[in-house]
mmJSON file of the N, C-alpha and C atoms, coordinates in Angstrom:
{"data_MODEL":{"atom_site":{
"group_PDB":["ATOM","ATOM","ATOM","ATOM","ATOM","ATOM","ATOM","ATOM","ATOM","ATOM","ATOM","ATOM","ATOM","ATOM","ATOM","ATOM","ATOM","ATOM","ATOM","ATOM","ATOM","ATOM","ATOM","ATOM","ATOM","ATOM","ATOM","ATOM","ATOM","ATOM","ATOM","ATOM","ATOM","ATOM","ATOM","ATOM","ATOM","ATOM","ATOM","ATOM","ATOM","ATOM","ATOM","ATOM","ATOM","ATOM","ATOM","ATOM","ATOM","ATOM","ATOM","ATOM","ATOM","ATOM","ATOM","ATOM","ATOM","ATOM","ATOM","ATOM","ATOM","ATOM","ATOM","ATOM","ATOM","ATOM","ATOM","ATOM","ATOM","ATOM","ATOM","ATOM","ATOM","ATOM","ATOM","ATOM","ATOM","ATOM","ATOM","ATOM","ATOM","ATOM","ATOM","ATOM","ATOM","ATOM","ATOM","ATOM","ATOM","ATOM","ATOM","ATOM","ATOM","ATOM","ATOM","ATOM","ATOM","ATOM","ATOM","ATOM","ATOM","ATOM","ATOM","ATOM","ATOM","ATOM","ATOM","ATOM","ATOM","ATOM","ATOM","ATOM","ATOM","ATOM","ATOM","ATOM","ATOM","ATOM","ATOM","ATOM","ATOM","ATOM","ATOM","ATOM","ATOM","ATOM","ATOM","ATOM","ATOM","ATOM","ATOM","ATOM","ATOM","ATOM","ATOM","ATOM","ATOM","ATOM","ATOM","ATOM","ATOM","ATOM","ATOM","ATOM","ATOM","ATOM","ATOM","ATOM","ATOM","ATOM","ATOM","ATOM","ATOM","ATOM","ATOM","ATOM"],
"id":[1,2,3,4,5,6,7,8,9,10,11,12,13,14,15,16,17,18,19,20,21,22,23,24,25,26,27,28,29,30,31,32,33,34,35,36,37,38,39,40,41,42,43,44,45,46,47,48,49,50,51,52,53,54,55,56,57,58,59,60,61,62,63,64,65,66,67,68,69,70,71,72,73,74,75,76,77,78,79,80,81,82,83,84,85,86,87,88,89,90,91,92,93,94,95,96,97,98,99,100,101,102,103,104,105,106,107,108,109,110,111,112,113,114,115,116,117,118,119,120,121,122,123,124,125,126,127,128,129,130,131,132,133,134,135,136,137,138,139,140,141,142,143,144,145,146,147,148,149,150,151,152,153,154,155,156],
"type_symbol":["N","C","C","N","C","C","N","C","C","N","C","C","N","C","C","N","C","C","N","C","C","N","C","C","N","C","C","N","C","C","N","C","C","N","C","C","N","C","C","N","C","C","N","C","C","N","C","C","N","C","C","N","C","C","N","C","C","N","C","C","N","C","C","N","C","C","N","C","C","N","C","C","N","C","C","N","C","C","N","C","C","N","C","C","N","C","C","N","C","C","N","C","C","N","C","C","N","C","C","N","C","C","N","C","C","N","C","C","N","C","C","N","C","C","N","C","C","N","C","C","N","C","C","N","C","C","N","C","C","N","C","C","N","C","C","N","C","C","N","C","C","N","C","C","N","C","C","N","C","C","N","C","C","N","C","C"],
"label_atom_id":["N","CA","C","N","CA","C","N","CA","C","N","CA","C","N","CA","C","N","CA","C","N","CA","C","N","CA","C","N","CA","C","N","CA","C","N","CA","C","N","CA","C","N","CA","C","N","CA","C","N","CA","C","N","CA","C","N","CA","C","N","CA","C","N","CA","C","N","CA","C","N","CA","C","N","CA","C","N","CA","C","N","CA","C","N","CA","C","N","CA","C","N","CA","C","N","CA","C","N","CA","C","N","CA","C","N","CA","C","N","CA","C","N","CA","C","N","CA","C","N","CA","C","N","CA","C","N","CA","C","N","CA","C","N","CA","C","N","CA","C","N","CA","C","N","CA","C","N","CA","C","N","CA","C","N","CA","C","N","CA","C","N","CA","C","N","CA","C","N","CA","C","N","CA","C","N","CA","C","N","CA","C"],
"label_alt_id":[null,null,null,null,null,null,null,null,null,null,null,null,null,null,null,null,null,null,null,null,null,null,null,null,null,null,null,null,null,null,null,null,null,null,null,null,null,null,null,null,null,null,null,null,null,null,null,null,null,null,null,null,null,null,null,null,null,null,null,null,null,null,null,null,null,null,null,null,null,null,null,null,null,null,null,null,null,null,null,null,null,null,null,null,null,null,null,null,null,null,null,null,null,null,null,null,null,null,null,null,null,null,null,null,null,null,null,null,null,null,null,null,null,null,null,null,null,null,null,null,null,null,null,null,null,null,null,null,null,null,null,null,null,null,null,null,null,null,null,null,null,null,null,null,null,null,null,null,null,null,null,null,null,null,null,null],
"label_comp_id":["UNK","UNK","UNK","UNK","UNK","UNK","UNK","UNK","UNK","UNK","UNK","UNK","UNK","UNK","UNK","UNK","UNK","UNK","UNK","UNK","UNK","UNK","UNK","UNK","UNK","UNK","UNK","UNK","UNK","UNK","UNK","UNK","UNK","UNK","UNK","UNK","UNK","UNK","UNK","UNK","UNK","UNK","UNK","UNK","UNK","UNK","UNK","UNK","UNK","UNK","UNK","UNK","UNK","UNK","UNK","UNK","UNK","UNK","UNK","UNK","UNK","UNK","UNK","UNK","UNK","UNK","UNK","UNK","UNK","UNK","UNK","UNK","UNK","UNK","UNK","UNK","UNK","UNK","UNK","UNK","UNK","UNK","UNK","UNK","UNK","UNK","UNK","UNK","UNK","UNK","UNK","UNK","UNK","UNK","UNK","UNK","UNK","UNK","UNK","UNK","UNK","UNK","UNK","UNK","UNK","UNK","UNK","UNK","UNK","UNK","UNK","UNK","UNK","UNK","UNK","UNK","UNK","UNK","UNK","UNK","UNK","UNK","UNK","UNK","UNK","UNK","UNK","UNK","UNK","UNK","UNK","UNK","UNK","UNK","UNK","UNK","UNK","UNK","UNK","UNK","UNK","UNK","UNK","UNK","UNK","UNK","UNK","UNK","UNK","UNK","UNK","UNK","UNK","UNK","UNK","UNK"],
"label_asym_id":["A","A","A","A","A","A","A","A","A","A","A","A","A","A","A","A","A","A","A","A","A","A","A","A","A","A","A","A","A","A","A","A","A","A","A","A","A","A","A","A","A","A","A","A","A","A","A","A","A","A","A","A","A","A","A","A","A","A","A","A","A","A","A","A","A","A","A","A","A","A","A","A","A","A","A","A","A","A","A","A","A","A","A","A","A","A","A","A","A","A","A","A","A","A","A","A","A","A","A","A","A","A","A","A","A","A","A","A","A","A","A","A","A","A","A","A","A","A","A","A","A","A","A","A","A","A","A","A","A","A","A","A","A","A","A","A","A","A","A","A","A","A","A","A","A","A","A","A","A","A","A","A","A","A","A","A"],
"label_entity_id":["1","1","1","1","1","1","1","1","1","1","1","1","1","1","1","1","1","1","1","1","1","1","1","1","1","1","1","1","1","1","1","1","1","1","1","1","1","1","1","1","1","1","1","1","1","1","1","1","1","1","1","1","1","1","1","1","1","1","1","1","1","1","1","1","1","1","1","1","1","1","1","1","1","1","1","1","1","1","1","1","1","1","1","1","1","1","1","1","1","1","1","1","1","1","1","1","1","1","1","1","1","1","1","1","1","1","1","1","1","1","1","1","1","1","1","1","1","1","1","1","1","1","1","1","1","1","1","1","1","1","1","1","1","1","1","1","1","1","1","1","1","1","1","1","1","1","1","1","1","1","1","1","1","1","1","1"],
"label_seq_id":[1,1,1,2,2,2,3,3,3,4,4,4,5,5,5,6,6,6,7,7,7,8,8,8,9,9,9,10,10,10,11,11,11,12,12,12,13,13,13,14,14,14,15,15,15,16,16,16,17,17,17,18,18,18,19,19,19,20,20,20,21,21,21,22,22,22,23,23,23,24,24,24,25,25,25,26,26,26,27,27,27,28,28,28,29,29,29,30,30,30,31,31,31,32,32,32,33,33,33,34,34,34,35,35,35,36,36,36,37,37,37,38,38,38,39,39,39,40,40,40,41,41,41,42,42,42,43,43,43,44,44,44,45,45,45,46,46,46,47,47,47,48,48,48,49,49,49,50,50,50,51,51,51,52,52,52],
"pdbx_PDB_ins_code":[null,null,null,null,null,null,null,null,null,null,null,null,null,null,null,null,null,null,null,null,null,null,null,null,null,null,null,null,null,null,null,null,null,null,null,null,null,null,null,null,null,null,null,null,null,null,null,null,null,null,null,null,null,null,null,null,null,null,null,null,null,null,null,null,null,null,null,null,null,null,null,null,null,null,null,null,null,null,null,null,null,null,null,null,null,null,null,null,null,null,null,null,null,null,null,null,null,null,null,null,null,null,null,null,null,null,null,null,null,null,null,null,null,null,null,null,null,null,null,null,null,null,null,null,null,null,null,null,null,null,null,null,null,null,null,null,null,null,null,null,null,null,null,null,null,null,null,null,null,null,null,null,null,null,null,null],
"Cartn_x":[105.861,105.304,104.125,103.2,101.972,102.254,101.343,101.641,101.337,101.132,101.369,102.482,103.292,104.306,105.0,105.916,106.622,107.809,108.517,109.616,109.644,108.872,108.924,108.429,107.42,107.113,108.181,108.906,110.442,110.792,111.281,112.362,111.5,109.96,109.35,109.666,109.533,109.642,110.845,111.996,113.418,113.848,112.759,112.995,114.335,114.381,115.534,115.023,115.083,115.252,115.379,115.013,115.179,116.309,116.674,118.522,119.471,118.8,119.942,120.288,119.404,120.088,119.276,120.285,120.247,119.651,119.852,119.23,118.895,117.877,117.113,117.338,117.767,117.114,116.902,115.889,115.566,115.9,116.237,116.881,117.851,118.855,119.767,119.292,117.842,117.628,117.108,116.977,116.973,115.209,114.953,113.56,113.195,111.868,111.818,110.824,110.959,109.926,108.653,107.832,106.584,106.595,107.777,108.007,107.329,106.511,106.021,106.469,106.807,107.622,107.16,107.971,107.476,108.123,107.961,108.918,109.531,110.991,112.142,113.337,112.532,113.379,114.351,115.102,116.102,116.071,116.458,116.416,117.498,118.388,119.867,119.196,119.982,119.857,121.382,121.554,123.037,123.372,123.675,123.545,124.349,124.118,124.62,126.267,127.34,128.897,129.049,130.11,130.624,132.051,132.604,133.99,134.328,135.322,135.434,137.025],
"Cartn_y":[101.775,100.789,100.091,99.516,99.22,97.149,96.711,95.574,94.539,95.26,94.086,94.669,95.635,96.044,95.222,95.21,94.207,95.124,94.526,94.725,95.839,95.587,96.806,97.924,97.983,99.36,99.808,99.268,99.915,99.982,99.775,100.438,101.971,101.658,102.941,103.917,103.373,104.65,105.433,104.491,104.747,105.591,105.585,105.705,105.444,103.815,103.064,102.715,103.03,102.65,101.357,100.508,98.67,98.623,100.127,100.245,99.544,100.02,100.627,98.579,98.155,96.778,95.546,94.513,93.099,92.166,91.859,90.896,91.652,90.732,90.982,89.565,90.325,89.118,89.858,88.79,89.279,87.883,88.717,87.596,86.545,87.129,86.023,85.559,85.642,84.627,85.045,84.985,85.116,85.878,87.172,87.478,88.034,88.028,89.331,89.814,91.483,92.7,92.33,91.22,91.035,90.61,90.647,89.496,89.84,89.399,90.172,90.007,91.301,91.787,91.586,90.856,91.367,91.63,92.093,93.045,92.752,93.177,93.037,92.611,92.171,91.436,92.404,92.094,92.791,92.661,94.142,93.777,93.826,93.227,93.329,93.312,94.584,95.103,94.608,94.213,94.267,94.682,95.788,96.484,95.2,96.27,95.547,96.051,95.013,95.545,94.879,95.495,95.345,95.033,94.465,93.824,93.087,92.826,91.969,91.511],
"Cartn_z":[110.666,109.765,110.427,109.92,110.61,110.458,110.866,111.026,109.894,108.656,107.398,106.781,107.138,105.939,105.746,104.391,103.509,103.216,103.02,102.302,101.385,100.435,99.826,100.492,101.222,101.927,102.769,103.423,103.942,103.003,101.924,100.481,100.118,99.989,99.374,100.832,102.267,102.948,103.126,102.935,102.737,101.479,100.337,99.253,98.581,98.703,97.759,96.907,95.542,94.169,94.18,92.978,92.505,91.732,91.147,91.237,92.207,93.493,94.726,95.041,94.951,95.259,94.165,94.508,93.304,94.731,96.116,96.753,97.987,98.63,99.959,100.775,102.223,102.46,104.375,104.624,106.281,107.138,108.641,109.38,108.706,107.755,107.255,106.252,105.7,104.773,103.781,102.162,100.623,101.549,101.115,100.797,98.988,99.302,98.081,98.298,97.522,98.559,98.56,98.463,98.771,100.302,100.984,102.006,102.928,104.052,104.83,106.217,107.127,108.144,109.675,110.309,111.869,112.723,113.749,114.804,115.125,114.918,115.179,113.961,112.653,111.688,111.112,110.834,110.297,108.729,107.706,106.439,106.169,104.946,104.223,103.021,102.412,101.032,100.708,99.205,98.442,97.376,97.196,96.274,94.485,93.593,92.183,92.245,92.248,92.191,90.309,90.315,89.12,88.808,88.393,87.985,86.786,86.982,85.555,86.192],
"occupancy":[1.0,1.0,1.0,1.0,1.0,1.0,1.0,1.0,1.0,1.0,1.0,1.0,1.0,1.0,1.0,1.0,1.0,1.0,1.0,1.0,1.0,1.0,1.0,1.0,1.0,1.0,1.0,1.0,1.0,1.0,1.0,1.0,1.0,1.0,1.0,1.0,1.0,1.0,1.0,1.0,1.0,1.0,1.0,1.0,1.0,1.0,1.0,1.0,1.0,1.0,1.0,1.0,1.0,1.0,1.0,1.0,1.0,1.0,1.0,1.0,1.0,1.0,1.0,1.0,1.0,1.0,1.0,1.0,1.0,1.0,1.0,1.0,1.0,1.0,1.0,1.0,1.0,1.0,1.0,1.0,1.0,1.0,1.0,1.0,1.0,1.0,1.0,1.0,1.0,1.0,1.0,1.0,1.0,1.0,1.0,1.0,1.0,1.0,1.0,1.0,1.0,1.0,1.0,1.0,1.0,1.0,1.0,1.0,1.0,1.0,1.0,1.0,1.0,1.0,1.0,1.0,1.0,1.0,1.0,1.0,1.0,1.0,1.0,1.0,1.0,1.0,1.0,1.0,1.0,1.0,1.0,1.0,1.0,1.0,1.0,1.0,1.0,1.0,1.0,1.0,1.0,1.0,1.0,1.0,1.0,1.0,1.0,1.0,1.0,1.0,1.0,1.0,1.0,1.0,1.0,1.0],
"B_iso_or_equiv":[0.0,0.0,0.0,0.0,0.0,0.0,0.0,0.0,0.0,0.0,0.0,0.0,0.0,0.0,0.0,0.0,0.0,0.0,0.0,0.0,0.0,0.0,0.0,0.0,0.0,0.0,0.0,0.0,0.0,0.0,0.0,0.0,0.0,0.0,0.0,0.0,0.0,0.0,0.0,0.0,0.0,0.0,0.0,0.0,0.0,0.0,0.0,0.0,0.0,0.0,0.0,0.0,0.0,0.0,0.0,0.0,0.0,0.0,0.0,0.0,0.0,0.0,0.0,0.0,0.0,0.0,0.0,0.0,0.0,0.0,0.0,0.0,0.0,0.0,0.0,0.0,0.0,0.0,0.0,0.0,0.0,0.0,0.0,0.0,0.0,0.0,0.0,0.0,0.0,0.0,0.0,0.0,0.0,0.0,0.0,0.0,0.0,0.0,0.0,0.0,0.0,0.0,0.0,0.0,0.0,0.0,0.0,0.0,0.0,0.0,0.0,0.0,0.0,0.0,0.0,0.0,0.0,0.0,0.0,0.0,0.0,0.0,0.0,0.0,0.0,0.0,0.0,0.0,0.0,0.0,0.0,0.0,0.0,0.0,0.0,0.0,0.0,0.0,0.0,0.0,0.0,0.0,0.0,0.0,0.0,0.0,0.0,0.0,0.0,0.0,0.0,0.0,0.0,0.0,0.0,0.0],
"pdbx_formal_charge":[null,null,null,null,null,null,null,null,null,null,null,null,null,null,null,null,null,null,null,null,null,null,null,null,null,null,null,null,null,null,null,null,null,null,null,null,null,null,null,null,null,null,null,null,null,null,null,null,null,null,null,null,null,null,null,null,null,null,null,null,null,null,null,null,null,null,null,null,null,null,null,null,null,null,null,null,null,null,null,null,null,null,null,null,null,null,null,null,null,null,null,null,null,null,null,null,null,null,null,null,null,null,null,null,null,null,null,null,null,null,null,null,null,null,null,null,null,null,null,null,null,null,null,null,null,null,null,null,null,null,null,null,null,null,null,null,null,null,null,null,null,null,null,null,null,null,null,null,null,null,null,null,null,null,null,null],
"auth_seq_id":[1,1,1,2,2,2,3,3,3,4,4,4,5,5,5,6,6,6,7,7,7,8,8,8,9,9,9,10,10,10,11,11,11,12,12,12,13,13,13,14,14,14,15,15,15,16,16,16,17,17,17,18,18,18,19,19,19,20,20,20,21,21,21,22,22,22,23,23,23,24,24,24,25,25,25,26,26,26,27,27,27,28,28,28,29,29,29,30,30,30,31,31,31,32,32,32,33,33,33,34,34,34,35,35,35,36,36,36,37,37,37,38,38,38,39,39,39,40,40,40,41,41,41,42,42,42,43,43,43,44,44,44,45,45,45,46,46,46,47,47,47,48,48,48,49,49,49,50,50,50,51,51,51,52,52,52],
"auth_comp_id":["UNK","UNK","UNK","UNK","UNK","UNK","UNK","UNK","UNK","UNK","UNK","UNK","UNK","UNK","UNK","UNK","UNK","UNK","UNK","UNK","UNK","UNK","UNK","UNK","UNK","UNK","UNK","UNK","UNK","UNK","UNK","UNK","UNK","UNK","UNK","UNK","UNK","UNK","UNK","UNK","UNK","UNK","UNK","UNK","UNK","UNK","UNK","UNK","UNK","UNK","UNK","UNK","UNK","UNK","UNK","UNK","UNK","UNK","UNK","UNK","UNK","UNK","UNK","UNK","UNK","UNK","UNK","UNK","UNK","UNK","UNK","UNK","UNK","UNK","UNK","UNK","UNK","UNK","UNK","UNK","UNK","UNK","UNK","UNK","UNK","UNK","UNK","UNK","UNK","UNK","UNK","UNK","UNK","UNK","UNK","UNK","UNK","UNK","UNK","UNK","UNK","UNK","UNK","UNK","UNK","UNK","UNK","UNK","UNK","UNK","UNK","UNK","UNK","UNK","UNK","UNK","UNK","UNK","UNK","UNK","UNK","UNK","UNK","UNK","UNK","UNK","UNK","UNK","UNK","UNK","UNK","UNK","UNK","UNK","UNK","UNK","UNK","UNK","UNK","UNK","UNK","UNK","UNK","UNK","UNK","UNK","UNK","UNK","UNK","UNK","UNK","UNK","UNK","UNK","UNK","UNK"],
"auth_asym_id":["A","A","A","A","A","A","A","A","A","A","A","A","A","A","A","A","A","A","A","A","A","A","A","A","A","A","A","A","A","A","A","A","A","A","A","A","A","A","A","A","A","A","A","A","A","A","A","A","A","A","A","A","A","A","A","A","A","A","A","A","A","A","A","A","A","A","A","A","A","A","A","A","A","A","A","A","A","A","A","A","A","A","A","A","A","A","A","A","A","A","A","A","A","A","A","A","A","A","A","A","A","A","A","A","A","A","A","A","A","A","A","A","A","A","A","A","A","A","A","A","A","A","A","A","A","A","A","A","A","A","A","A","A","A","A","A","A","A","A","A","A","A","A","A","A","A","A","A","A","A","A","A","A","A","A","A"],
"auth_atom_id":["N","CA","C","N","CA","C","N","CA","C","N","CA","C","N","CA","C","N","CA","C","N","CA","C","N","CA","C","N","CA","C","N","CA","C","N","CA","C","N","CA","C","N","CA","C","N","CA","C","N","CA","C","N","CA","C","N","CA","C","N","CA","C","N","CA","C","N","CA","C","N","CA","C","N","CA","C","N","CA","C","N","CA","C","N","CA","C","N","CA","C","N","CA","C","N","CA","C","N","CA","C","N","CA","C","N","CA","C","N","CA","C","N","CA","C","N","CA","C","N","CA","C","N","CA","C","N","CA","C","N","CA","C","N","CA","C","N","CA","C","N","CA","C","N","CA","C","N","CA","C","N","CA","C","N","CA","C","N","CA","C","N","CA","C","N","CA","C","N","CA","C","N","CA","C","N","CA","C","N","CA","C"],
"pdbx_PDB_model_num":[1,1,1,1,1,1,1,1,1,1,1,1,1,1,1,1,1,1,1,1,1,1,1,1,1,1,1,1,1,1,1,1,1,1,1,1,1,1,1,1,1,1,1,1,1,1,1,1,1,1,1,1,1,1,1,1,1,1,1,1,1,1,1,1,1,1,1,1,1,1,1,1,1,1,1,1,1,1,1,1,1,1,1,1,1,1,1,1,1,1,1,1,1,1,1,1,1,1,1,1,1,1,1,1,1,1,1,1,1,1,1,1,1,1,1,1,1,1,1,1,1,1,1,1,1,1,1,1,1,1,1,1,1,1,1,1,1,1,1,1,1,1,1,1,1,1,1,1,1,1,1,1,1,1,1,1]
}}}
């Protein structure tokens, strides 16, 4: 990844779908894929569950 990638450019290089998850967040905290990334951050995807 080069040094402006975002969030979404790890989902497109991963190729995860806006299916595959309902929240983001990096280093622990609420993102969204405009977010922009720097070395070392960690991403959490959560996907959509379902119940009733």
């Amino acid at each position: 990844m080069n040094a402006d990638a975002t969030v979404n450019d790890v989902l497109r290089e991963l190729n995860i779908g806006e299916d595959a998850w309902t929240l983001i967040f990096v280093n622990g905290r609420h993102a969204r894929p405009d977010t922009r990334l720097a070395e070392g951050d960690t991403v959490a995807l959560f996907p959509p569950i379902g119940g009733g």
